[in-house]
N, C-alpha and C positions, 0 to 999 in steps of 0.2 A: 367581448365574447363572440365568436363565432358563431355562425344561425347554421351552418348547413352540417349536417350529422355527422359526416366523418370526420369535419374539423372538431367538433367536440370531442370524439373519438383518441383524434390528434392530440390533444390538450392534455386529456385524460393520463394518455399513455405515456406524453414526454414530461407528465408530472412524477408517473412513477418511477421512469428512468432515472429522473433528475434524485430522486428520493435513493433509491438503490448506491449508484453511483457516487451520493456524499457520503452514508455510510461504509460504503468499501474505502474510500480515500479517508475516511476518517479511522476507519481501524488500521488502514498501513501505516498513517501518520505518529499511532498511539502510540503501534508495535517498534517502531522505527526511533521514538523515545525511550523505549524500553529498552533496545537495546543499548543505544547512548547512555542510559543511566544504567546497565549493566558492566558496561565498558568502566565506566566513573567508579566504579565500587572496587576494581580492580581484579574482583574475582574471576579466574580463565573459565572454571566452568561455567561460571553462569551466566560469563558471558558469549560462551559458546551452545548453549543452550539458546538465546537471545537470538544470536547470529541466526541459528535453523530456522528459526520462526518467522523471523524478519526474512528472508530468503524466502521460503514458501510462499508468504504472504505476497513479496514483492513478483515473483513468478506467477503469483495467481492474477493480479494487477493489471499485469502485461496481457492475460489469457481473456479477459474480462474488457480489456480496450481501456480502461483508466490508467496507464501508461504508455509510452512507445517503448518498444525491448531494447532502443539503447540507451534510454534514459534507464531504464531497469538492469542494464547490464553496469552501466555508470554506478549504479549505487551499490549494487552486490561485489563489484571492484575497492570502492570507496569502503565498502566494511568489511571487506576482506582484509585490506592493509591496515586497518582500525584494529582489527581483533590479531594481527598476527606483531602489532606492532607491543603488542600485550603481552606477549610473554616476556 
């Protein structure tokens, strides 16, 4: 543990970071099943419903710094041809 104030500070703060940051990468990871298993059901609406969400979410990702925008542009590519290879 650190003795001097601000490092406690420090600790404190990159605990919460660390805490925010699994949860965000934890709900892209869910939404990002959900639509793979939307995909899987074969239905286009739902799975274009799937698609929006999964999009916003990975866009928010990017805005947030728990992705780089070409890894986020990679994946919105990658389920675009998912979902249009659907019809």
């Amino acid at each position: 543990m650190p003795n001097i104030k601000s490092s406690k500070k420090d600790v404190i703060s990159s605990k919460i970071a660390y805490e925010k940051n699994k949860a965000n990468k934890s709900e892209l990871k869910t939404m990002l099943k959900k639509y793979e298993a939307a995909l899987e059901t074969g239905d286009k609406a739902v799975a274009e419903v799937a698609y929006k969400n999964a999009v916003v979410l990975v866009d928010k990702a990017v805005q947030k710094g728990i992705l780089h925008k070409n890894n986020a542009s990679r994946k919105k590519s990658a389920m675009t041809l998912k979902l249009n290879k659907l019809a």
